[in-house]
N, C-alpha and C positions, 0 to 999 in steps of 0.2 A: 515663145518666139525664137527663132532661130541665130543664136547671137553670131555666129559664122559668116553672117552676112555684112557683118562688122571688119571695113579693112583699116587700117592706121598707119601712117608715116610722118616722114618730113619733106616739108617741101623749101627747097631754096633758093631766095631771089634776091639780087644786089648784097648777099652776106646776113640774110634773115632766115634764120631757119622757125618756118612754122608747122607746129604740130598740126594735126588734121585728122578726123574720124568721116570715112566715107559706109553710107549704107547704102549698099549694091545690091536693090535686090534683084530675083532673077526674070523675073515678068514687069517690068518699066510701063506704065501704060499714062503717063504722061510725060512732057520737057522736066530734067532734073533740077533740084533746088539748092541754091547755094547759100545757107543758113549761118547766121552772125550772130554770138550770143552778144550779150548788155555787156554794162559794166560789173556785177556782181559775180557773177559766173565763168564758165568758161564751156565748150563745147558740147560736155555731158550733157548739159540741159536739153539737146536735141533726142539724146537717147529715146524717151517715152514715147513720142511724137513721131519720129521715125520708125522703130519697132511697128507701132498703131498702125500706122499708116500703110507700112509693109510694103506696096508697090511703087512711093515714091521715092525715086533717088535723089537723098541728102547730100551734100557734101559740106563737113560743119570743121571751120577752122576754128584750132585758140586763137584768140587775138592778141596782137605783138605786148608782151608784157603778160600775157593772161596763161593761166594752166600750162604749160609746159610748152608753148612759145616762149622765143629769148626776146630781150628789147631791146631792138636797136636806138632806142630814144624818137621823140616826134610825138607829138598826138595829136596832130591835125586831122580834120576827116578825111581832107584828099590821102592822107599818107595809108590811113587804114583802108579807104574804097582801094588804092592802088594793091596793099595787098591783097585785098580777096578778088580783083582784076588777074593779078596774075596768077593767082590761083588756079583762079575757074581758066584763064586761057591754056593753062597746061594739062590740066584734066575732066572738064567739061566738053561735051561738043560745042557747036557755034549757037545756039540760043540756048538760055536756060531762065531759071526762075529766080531773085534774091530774095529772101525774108531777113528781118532782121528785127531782133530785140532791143527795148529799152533805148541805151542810147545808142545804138547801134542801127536805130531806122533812120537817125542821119545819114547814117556812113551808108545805109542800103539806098535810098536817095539818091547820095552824089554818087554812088556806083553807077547806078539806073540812068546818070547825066551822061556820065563820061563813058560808058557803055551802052547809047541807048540802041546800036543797031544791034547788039546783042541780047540785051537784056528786055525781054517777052511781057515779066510781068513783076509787079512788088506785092509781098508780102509782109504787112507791119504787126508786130505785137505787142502791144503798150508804150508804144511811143511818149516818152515823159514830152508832156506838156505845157507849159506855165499859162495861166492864166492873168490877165488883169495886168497893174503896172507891174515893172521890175519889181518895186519894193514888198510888192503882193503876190509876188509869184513865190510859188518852193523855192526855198533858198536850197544848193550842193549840201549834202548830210555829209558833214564829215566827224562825227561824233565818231571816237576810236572804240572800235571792238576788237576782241583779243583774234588773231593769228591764226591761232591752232586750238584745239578743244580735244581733252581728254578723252572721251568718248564718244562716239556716236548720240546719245543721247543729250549730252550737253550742246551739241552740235544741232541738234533737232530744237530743243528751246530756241537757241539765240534764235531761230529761222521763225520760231510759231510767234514770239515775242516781237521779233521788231517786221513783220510782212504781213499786211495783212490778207483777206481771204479765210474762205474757210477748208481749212487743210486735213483732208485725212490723215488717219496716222501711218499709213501705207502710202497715201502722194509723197507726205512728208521724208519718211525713211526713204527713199526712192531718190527723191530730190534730191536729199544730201547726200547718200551714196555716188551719186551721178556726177554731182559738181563739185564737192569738196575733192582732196588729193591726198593722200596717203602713202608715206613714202617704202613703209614698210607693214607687214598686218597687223605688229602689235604697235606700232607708233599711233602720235597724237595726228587726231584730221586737221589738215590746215585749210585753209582757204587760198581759193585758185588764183589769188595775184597779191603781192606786198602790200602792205598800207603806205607806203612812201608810194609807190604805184598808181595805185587809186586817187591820193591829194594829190600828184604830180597833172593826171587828167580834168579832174573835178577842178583841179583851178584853172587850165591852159581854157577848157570849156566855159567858165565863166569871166574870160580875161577877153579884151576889146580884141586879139589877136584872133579869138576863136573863129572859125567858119563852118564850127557844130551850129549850124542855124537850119533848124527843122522847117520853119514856113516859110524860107527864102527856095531849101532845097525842092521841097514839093512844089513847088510854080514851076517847075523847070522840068516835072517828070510827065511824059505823056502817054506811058502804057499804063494797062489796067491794073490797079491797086487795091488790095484787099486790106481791110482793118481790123485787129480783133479790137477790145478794149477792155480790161479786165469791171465787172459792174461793181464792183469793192474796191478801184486802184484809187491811192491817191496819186498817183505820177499824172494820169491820166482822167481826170472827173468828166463828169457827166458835161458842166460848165463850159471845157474843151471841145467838145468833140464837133459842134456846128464851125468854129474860128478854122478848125487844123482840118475839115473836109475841105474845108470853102477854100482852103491854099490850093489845092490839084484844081488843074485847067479841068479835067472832069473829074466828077465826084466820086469818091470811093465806096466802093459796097463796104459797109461795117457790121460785127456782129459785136455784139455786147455777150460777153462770158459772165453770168451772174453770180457764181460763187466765186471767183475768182480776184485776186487784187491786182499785182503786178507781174505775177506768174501764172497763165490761161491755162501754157503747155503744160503746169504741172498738177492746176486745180481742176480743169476743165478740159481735160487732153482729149473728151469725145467730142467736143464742140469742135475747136480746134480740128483733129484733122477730118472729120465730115463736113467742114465750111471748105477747107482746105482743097481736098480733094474735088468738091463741085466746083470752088473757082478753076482748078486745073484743067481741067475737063475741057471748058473753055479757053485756053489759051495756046495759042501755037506761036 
């Protein structure tokens, strides 16, 4: 695949500078999509899925704090939908598409609210879901994991060990090439955002202050929404998926990725973008 097609900068609004990887390819033949990685990751993760896909245009921010974005402090959802709003307002045309990972299908939500004469269609991909009471639902994983990893292949365990799915050994290598950061070639890989980072969101999202609230923000979206749902995930079980359709005023088409757990695009990246690509098709 043609990595050339691959543009990169920064863009900045109100004194935030965010990183951003655009894929431009050169036959467009649907509305372009404006992709939001999770919490875990940072933009790379679009890589595979992009490439694949080939004729649709991405445009995949880090997110404030994440991969080589700076943080201006905040982690409200409004704060993150406003930057990928103005984002998309300076380099997209006037409709486009948003997908958004993990917890980042809030943040693509409340984009799709505050943007809804813009915003065409949503795109979610394992939207973490809770089940059942609060005291039953996934509690935030804040169990610490190291930083940086010696090698690539130490880097490749921690991923097989704590995510499940079933991961080739070439998804796998890929993946972590993709979303880890490496400062130099012989240095250690790190991981695309602090661990102070990470606890600083993972508690603001489980604090009464939060307004990361996934089935309030889908009642409130009324263009068409596609779902993947990894058939492995625990973010997202099986348990879920009739409560978190039933929230959209209409019902979402969903596909169930069967090898996959909380990562579709990287277990399952031919489902993904042949679902993808037919939802597009359809939407203007």
């Amino acid at each position: 695949m043609e990595i050339d097609l691959w543009r990169t900068d920064f863009h900045t609004s109100s004194g935030f500078n965010q990183f951003y990887r655009d894929w431009r390819p050169r036959d467009e033949f649907c509305l372009p999509v404006l992709a939001l990685h999770g919490s875990l990751t940072q933009s790379g993760m679009w890589i595979v899925p992009a490439e694949a896909a080939g004729s649709i245009r991405m445009l995949c921010p880090d997110q404030r704090g994440f991969g080589l974005s700076n943080d201006p402090g905040g982690d409200s959802c409004a704060l993150f939908a406003s930057d990928a709003l103005a984002l998309a307002q300076n380099l997209l045309p006037e409709r486009y598409v948003i997908m958004g990972h993990s917890f980042a299908c809030s943040i693509t939500l409340e984009a799709a609210r505050m943007a809804a004469g813009h915003v065409a269609a949503v795109v979610l991909v394992d939207p973490v879901v809770p089940v059942g009471t609060p005291s039953a639902a996934p509690a935030a994983h804040f169990t610490p994991v190291p930083e940086t990893f010696a090698t690539i292949e130490e880097t490749e365990r921690h991923f097989r060990d704590t995510e499940e799915g079933k991961w080739t050994d070439h998804a796998l290598r890929r993946f972590v090439q993709d979303i880890m950061i490496r400062d130099n070639e012989g240095g250690p890989w790190r991981l695309p955002y602090a661990a102070a980072r990470l606890r600083r969101l993972r508690a603001f999202t489980a604090s009464p202050a939060s307004d990361h609230n996934l089935l309030a923000n889908a009642k409130a979206v009324r263009c068409p929404v596609l779902v993947f749902r990894g058939g492995m995930s625990k973010r997202f079980s099986p348990a879920a998926e009739q409560p978190f359709l039933g929230a959209f005023a209409s019902k979402p088409r969903i596909v169930v990725c069967p090898n996959s757990g909380h990562f579709p695009t990287a277990t399952d990246p031919n489902i993904v973008v042949e679902e993808l690509k037919h939802f597009l098709e359809g939407v203007r």
